[in-house]
N, C-alpha and C positions, 0 to 999 in steps of 0.2 A: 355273333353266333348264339344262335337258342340254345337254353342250357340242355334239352331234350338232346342236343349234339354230344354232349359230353358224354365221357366215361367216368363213373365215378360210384365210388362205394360210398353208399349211403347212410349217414349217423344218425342213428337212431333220436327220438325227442327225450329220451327219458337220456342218454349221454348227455345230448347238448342242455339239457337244464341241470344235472347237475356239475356239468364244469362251470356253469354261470354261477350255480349258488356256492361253488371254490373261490370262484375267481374273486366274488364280493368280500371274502375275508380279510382279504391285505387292505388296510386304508394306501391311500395316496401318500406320493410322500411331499410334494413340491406343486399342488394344482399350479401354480403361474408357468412353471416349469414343464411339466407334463402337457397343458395345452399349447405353448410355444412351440416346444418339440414337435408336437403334432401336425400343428400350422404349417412349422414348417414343411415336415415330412410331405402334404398333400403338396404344394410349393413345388418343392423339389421336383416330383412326378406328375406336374402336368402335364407332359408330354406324352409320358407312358399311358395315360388314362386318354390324351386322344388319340395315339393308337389305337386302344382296346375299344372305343369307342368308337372306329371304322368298321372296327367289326363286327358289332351290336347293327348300327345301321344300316350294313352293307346286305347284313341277313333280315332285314326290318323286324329286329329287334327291340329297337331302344333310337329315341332321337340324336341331336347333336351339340354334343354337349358345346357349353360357350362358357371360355376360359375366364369372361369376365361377369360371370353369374357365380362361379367359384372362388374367386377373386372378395367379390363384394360379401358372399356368404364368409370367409373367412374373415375378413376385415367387418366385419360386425361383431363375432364373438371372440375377438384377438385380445381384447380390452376387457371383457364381461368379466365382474367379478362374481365368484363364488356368495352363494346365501348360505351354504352352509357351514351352520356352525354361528351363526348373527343372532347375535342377546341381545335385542333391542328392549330394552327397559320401560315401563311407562308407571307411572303413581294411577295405581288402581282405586284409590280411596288413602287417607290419611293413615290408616294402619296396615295396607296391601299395596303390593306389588306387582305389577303381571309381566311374564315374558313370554315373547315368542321366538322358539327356537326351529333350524326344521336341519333332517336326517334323512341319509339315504331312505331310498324303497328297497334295493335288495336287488332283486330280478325283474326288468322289463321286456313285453314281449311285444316287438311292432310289425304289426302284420300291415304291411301295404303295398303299394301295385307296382313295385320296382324303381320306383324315380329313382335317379342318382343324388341327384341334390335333396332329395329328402332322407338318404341314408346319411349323408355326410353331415347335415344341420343337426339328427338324431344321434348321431356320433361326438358330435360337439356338445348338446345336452350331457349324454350319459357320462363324456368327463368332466362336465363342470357340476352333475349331482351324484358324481363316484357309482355309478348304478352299472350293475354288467345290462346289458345291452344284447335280445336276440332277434335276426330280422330276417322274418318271415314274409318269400313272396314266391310270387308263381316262374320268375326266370327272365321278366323282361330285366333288358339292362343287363343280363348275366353277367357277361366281360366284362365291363366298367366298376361294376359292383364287388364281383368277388376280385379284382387288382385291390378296391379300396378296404376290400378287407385281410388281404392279404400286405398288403403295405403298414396297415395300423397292428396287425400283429406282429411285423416283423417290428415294429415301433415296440411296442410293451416288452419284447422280448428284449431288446437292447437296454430297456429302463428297468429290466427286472421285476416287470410284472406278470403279471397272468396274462400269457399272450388268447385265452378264451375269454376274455371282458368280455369282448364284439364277438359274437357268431351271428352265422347265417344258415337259415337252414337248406338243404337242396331244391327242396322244392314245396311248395303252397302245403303245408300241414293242419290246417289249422286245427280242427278236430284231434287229432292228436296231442297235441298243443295243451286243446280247454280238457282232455280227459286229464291231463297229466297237470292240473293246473295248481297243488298246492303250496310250492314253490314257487309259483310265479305273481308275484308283487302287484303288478298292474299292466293294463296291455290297453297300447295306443294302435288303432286304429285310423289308417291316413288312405284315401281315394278318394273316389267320387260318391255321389249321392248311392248307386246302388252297391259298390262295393261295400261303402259304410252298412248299409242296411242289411246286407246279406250276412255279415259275422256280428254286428253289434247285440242281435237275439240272441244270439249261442253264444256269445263272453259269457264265459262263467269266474270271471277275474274282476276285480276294480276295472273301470274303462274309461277313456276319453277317449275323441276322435277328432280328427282335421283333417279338411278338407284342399288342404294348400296344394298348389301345384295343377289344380284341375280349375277348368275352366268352360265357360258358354261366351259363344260367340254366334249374336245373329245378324244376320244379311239380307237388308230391302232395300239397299244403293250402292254400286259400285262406282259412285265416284270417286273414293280412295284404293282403288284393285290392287294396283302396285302394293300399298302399306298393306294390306288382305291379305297377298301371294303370299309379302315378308313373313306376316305369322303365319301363314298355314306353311310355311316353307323349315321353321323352326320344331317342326315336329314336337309340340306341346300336346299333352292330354287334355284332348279339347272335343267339347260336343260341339259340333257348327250345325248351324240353322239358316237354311236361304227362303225367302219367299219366292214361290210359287211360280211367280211373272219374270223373276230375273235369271238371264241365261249365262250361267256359269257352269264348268265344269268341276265342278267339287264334288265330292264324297260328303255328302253332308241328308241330313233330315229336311224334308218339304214342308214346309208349311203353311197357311192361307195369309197367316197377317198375323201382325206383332201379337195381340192376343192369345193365339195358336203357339206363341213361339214362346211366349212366356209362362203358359199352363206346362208345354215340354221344360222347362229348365225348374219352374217351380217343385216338378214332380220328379225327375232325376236328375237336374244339374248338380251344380258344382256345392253349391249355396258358399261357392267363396268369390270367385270374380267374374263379373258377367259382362260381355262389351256389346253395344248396337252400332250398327254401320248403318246411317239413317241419314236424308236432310227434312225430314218432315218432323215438325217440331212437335205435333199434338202426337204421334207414334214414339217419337225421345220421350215424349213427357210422362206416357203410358206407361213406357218401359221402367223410366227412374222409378215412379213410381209403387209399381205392383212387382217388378223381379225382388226375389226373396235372395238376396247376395250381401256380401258385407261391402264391396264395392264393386260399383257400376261405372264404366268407360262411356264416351261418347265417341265413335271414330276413332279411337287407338286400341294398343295393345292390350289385352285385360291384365297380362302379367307383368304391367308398367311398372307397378308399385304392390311387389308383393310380400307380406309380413309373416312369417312362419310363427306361427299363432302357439303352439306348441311352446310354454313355458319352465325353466327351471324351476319355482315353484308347483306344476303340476305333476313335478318327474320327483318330489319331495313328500316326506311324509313329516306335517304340521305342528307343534305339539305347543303346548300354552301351559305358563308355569305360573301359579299364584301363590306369593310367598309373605309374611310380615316382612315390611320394609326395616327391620334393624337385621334381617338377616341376607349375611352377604353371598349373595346366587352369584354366582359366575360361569 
């Protein structure tokens, strides 16, 4: 269901930031414990998130979600240890010391295009760098999304925390957001090339952006159709690109020739994973070459091997102590 379906009173931005800047007050009390719980919590309701997730789809909403893309996202950070708070020591010189330490941000605000799996990896962040957590987007995903926000607070609330860490806002604010922004820490920005571009001018906060989750797919061979349908059947945020001569019925951009295809992805792709369906080896070669992607597929999936880029250190505020080494820093 579009969130435009809903009935709902609307919480203002100046609310929801400052129950963020409450809720960052309480430290944690058990990170290994808190994330465990958490894990499992999502765990538990997987089932309930593909209900809610029929109904995303059903209304072309949101795509479908797959139990072992949640699975594997959880089993990455089930194990991650916490940085903060890490005194790594190093002999600066014979009479100095240097450390570097690093500390919450405070308030994060991440404006992006509804993925599920990318609220849930930003979720998992913001408990492993104690940071409240607010996620702004325009509704797609709505069901799937507000269950996983609604499940993590009923979580904090059973652990006696601030069940506001995690908010979400109703709907796409952004400008609201950068006026009200003196409380707000740093704000990550996650889409595609033009979503990126459309708010990264107007942050008026710290910023980083990723691109993860979005993708370019172009097509001058259907000898793999089948593998093709599979991911266009996956309902990924995906730009597709077909040449010209080849007759397919897809919802995609036209293009003349790989050139044509790679000036469109260069100028609003993904610039994170880009695939060609090709057997012509000077046009592959074209494309490894000049697509502007961190990684390029040959014939598969572009979301084969994908690495949310998006670090605990970037969700961290850095700080570097230099002290004489007879004095004892801890």
């Amino acid at each position: 269901m579009k969130k435009g379906d809903y009935h709902m009173e609307i919480t203002s931005v100046n609310t929801i930031i400052n129950n963020a800047v409450i809720a960052t007050r309480e430290e944690f009390k058990d990170d290994k414990k808190i994330i465990k719980g958490f894990i499992d919590a999502i765990r538990l309701n997987k089932e309930l998130f593909l209900n809610s997730n029929m109904v995303d789809t059903k209304n072309n909403n949101g795509f479908k979600i797959d139990i072992n893309v949640i699975d594997r996202i959880l089993n990455k950070y089930e194990n991650m240890n916490s940085v903060i708070g890490d005194n790594n020591v190093n002999e600066l010189s014979d009479d100095l010391l240097k450390s570097k330490i690093y500390d919450k941000l405070g308030v994060v605000l991440v404006l992006f295009d509804g993925n599920f799996y990318t609220m849930l990896e930003m979720m998992l962040l913001g408990l492993y760098t104690h940071n409240a957590m607010i996620f702004d987007y325009d509704g797609y995903m709505w069901g799937s999304n507000t269950l996983l926000i609604n499940i993590v607070e009923a979580f904090f609330k059973k652990q006696g925390m601030d069940e506001k860490l995690f908010q979400q806002s109703e709907s796409l604010r952004v400008n609201e957001f950068f006026n009200n922004n003196k409380s707000i820490d740093k704000t990550v920005i996650i889409g595609n090339q033009e979503f990126v571009d459309k708010y990264i001018k107007e942050c008026t906060t710290e910023v980083i952006v990723s691109r993860y989750n979005n993708y370019d797919l172009y097509i001058e061979d259907i000898t793999h159709k089948d593998l093709i349908d599979k991911i266009l059947g996956l309902g990924m945020n995906l730009n597709l690109y077909v040449r010209d001569d080849i007759e397919v019925d897809y919802d995609a951009t036209i293009v003349g020739d790989v050139d044509e295809a790679i000036s469109y992805i260069n100028s609003n792709g993904s610039k994170n994973a880009s695939s060609i369906f090709s057997s012509d080896n000077d046009n592959i070669n074209r494309f490894i070459k000049n697509v502007k992607s961190k990684r390029v597929y040959l014939n598969t999936n572009p979301s084969y091997e994908d690495d949310f880029d998006i670090k605990q250190i970037d969700l961290l505020r850095e700080k570097v102590i230099v002290v004489p080494n007879m004095y004892d820093y801890k």
